[in-house]
Structure formats: structure tokens, C-alpha cells
C-alpha positions in Angstrom: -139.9 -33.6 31.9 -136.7 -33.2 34.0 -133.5 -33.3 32.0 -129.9 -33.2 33.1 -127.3 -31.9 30.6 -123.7 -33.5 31.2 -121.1 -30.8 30.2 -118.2 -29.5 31.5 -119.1 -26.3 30.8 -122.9 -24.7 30.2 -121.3 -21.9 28.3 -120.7 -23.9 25.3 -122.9 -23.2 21.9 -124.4 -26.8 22.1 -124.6 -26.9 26.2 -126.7 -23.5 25.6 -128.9 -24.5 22.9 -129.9 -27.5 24.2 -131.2 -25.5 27.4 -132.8 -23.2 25.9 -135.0 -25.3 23.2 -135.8 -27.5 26.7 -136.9 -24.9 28.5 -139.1 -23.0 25.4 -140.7 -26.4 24.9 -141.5 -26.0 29.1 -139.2 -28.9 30.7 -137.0 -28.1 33.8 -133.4 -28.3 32.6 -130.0 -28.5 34.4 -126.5 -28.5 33.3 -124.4 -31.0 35.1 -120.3 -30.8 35.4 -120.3 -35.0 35.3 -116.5 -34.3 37.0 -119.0 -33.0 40.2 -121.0 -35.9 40.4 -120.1 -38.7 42.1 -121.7 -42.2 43.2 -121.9 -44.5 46.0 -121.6 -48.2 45.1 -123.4 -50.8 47.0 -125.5 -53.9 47.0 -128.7 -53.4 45.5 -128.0 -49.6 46.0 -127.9 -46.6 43.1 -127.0 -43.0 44.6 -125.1 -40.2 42.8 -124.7 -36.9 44.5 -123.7 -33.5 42.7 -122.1 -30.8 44.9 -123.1 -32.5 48.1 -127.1 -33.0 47.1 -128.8 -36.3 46.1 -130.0 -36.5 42.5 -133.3 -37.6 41.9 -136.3 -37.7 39.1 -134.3 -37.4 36.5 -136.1 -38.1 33.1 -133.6 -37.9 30.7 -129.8 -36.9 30.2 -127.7 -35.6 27.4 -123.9 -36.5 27.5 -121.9 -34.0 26.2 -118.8 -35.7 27.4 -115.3 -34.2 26.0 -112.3 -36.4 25.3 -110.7 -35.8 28.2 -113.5 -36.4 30.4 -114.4 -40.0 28.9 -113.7 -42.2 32.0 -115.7 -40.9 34.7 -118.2 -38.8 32.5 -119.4 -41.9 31.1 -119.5 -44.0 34.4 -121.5 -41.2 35.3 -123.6 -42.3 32.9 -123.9 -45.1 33.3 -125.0 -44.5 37.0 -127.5 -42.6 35.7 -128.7 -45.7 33.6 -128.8 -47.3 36.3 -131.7 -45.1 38.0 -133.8 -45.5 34.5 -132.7 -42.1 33.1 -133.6 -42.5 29.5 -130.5 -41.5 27.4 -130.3 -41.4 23.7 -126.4 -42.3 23.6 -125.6 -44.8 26.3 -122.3 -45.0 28.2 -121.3 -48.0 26.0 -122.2 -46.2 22.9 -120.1 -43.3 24.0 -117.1 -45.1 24.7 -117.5 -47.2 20.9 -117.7 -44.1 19.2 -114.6 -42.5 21.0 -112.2 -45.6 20.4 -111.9 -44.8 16.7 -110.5 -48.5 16.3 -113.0 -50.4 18.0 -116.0 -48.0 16.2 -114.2 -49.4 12.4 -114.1 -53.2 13.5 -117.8 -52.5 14.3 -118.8 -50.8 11.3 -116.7 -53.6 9.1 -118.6 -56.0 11.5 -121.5 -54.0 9.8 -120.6 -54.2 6.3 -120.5 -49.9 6.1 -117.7 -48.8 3.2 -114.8 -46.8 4.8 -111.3 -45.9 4.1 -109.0 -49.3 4.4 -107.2 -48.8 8.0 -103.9 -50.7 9.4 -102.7 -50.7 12.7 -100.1 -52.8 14.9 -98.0 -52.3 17.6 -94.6 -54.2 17.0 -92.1 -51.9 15.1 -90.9 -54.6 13.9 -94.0 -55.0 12.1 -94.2 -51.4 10.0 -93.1 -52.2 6.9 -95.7 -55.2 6.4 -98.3 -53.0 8.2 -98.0 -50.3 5.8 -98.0 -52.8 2.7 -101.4 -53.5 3.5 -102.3 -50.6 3.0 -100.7 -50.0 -0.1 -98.9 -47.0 -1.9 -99.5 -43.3 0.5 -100.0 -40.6 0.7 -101.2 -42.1 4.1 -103.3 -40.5 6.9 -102.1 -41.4 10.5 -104.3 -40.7 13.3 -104.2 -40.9 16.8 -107.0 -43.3 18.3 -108.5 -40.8 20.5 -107.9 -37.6 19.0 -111.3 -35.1 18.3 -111.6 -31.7 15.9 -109.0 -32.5 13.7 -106.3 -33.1 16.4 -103.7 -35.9 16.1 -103.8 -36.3 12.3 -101.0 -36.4 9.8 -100.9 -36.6 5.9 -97.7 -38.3 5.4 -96.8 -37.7 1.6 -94.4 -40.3 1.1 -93.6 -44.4 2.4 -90.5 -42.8 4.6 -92.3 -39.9 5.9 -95.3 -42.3 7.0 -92.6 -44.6 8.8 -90.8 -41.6 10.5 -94.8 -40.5 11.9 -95.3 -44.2 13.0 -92.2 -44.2 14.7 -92.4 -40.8 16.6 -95.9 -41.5 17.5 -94.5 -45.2 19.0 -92.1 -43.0 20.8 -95.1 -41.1 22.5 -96.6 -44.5 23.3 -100.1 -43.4 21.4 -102.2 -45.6 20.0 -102.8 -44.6 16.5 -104.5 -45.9 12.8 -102.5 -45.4 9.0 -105.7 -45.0 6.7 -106.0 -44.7 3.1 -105.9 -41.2 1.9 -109.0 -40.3 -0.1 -107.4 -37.9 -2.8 -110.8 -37.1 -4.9 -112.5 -35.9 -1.3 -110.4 -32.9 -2.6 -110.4 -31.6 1.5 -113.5 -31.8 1.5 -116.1 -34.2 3.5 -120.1 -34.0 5.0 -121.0 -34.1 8.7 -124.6 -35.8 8.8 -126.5 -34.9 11.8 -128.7 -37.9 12.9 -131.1 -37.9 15.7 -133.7 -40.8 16.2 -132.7 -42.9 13.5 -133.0 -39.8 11.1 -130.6 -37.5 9.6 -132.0 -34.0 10.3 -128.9 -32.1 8.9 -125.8 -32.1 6.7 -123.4 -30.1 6.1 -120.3 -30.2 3.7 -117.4 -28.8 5.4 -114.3 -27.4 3.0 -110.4 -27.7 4.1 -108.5 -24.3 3.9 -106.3 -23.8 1.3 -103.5 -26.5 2.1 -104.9 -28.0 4.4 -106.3 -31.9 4.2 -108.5 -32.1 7.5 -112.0 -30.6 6.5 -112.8 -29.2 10.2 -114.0 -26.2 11.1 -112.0 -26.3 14.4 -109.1 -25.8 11.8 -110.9 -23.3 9.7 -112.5 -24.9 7.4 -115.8 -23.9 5.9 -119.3 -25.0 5.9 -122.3 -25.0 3.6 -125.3 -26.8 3.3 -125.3 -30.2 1.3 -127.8 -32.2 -0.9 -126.9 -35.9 0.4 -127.6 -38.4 -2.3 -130.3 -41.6 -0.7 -126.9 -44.1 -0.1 -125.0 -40.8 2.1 -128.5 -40.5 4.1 -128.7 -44.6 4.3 -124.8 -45.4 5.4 -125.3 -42.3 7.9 -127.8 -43.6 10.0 -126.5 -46.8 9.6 -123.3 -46.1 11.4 -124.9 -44.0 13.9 -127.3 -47.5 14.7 -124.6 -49.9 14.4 -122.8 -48.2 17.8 -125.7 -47.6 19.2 -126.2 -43.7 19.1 -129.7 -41.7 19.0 -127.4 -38.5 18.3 -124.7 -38.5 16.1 -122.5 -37.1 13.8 -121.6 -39.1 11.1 -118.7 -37.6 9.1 -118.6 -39.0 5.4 -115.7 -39.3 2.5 -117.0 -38.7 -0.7 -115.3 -41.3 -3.3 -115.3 -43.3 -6.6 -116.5 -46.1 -4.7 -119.9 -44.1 -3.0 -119.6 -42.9 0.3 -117.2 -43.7 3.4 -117.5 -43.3 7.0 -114.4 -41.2 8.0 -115.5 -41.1 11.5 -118.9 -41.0 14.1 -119.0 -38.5 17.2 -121.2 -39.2 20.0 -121.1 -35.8 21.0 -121.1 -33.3 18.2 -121.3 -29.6 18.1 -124.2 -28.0 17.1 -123.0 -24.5 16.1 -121.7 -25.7 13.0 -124.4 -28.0 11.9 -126.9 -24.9 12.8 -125.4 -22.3 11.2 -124.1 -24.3 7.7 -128.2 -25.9 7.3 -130.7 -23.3 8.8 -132.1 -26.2 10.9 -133.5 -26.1 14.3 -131.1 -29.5 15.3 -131.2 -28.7 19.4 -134.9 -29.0 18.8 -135.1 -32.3 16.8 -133.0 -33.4 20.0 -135.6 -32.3 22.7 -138.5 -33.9 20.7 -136.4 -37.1 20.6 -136.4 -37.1 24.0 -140.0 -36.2 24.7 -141.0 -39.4 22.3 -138.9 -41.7 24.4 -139.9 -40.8 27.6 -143.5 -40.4 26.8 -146.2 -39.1 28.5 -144.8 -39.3 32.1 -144.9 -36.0 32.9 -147.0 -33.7 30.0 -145.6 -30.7 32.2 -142.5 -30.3 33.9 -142.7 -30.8 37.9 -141.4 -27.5 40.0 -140.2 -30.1 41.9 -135.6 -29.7 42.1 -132.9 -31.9 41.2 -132.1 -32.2 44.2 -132.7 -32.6 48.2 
């Protein structure tokens, strides 16, 4: 099987891993910048070229597309879609998951249990906004933000409107979210690949600090997730449409609450925090997809 990897950079943990469980299992692997690739549109037609070569015989491709690369790396994608290259998180998927606004109304859609979220845009319209929500401490998050970035506790109702206002300055889209106060800084990133969750962590907030990442230092162990953690995680993950995702989870009175889905989460974490193989369960998604095509990767390039 021929796989392309689309990653800005194939020194990464996850870029790494991912080639080198592809190319143990004997597929021909190759990393692809998606900011190097670029298509020709016509009638009928599907071409995309990387670094001035024709790509061809793809099987499958992995997007590993960063936040600032959403735009074109997932029209890359889709372009890719477009020639049959099986992917197990489509370019529609990708961008659900990244608009952290449009991925709630689907889950809500969906019936999944998260934190109660507000947003609107007049300023007029603040005050009666953050009534919705209720009493803070509030969490106010930008829309596109990743690892933790973007994300305010505001502690009290004039500390919230000053964060709403300064981030109206910036003209940012942003969400005001409940704030979860028995997660204690402390939330679960469930791994799921295939309709499965293969891994879970629980990830612990520094010493005050609120935001559980390990970006910001937090720590990671491994964690026992009850049946309805396992359940709601794979449901999100099939509600936006994503073979691979990470699925971060609130733990609260009222059970479990999706905080957040990532259609392209590390693996270094996840790997190191649960002892599990998880670039592995990823390759043999793949090879289940695509089948039988090729029982032994081709010699044959990328390229011509």
C-alpha cells in the first residue's frame, strides 16, 4: 500500500511514527508538505503536483493538517479525494472538527452532553449573552485556537465582559463556556481510531493552572474510562465524521462532557501516558479500508 502523510514537517513525533509503523508493516510511505502541493482544476480533470512531479497511485493519506495550514491543506485533501485516496478523516471532517462552534451545534444536533456554550457578536448583546450562561467563573475561548491557546478563565461577571470586549477588539471569533469546577484541572483525551477508542489518557493541569494540556505542562497518566466515557467518545468522533480522533472529555456531576474533538492529534502524549502502540492501530485502519489491493507495497514512486 502507498500512503502519503500530509504534514508540514516529517520531524514531528506523530509525522515520524506514523512512518515508521508503515514502513515495519512493509508499505511505501511518503511525507507530504500539503503547502507544496498544488492542483490543476478543469473539466472532468483531477491533477495535483508536488515539487514539480505528478502524484499518482496513492492508496491512502493521513492529514496532519496544523491550524494554520487549514485552508489549502484541506483542499489538498480534498483533491486527493477526488483521485479515490482513501482517507480516514475527510476534508469536511477536518474542517467540522477545527470550527470549535460548528463541531458543538453538531454534537448538540447529536444529543452528546457538553459544557453549556454562548456566543454572539453584537456588543450590544453581552450582558444577555452571558446571562445565558449563568453565574462565571466563565471559560472564553477563541474559535480556532489548538494546545491550550486562546483560553481564558475569567473569575468574575466584569472580568468575563472586559475578555469579551478585548477579544471583539481583535475581531476573533470566540465561545464563553461553562466552567466545569469539579474537573479540578483535570480532563481525558480518548484516542479513537475505526470507531474504537484504543487509548486514554487523563491529563492534569499544573499547579494554577485550569487548561489540562500538556503543551502547557500538564501531566499525563493512563486512565480507566467508565462504558458512557468510551460510548460519548466515539460518538463524537462519528458524529463529525472522523476515523482518528481525539476526543477530550470533562469529567462532571452530570457524567461525561465533550470539551473538545481534534482531527489531528498528537501521538507522543497518548503513547507515552498508555503504553499503546496507537500509530499502529492507525496503519491497520488503513490496511482494513483499502483492502486487499495491493498485499505488498509496489516499488513503483509517487511520482513521474
Amino acid at each position: 500500500m502507498k500512503i502519503a502523510v500530509l504534514s508540514r514537517n516529517a520531524r514531528l513525533y506523530s509525522t515520524q511514527r506514523l512512518v515508521e509503523v508503515a514502513r515495519e508493516r512493509g508499505h511505501v510511505v511518503r511525507v507530504l508538505d500539503p503547502l507544496r502541493c498544488y492542483v490543476r482544476i478543469a473539466p472532468g480533470e483531477v491533477e495535483i503536483r508536488y515539487k514539480g512531479k505528478a502524484l499518482h497511485d496513492i492508496d491512502a493519506a493521513i492529514p496532519r493538517i496544523g491550524t494554520s495550514s487549514t485552508f489549502y491543506g484541506t483542499a489538498v485533501l480534498r483533491q486527493l479525494e477526488m483521485m479515490g485516496v482513501y482517507t480516514p478523516n475527510s476534508s469536511d471532517a477536518v474542517l467540522r472538527a477545527r470550527d470549535k462552534l460548528r463541531c458543538l451545534q453538531i454534537l448538540s444536533a447529536k444529543g452528546l452532553d457538553m459544557p453549556v456554550t454562548v456566543f454572539g457578536d453584537n456588543p450590544d448583546d453581552t450582558t444577555d449573552v452571558l446571562d445565558m450562561l449563568g453565574d462565571p467563573p466563565h471559560v472564553i475561548k477563541l474559535n480556532e485556537g489548538s494546545q491550550g491557546t486562546g483560553v481564558v478563565l475569567a473569575e468574575k461577571r466584569s472580568a468575563s465582559q472586559s475578555v469579551v470586549e478585548a477579544f471583539r477588539g481583535l475581531y476573533a471569533n470566540f465561545l464563553v463556556q461553562e466552567f466545569i469546577a469539579e474537573a479540578k484541572g483535570s480532563d481525558l483525551r480518548c484516542f479513537v481510531v475505526g470507531g474504537q477508542v484504543v487509548a486514554a489518557m487523563q491529563r492534569e493541569a499544573v499547579p494554577g493552572e485550569f487548561r489540562a494540556n500538556l503543551h502547557r505542562g500538564g501531566t499525563a497518566v493512563v486512565a480507566k474510562l467508565t462504558p458512557a466515557e468510551r460510548r460519548i467518545s466515539i460518538d463524537a468522533a462519528e458524529a463529525l465524521g472522523l476515523g482518528i480522533a481525539g476526543v477530550d472529555l470533562l469529567r462532571s456531576k452530570r457524567g461525561p462532557l465533550v470539551l473538545e474533538v481534534n482531527a489531528s492529534p498528537g501521538l507522543e502524549g497518548i503513547e507515552a501516558a498508555s503504553g499503546v502502540n496507537v500509530a499502529e492501530h492507525i496503519i491497520l485502519h488503513l490496511e482494513q479500508h483499502c483492502g486487499k489491493r495491493r498485499k505488498r507495497a509496489s516499488s513503483r514512486a509517487f511520482t513521474q
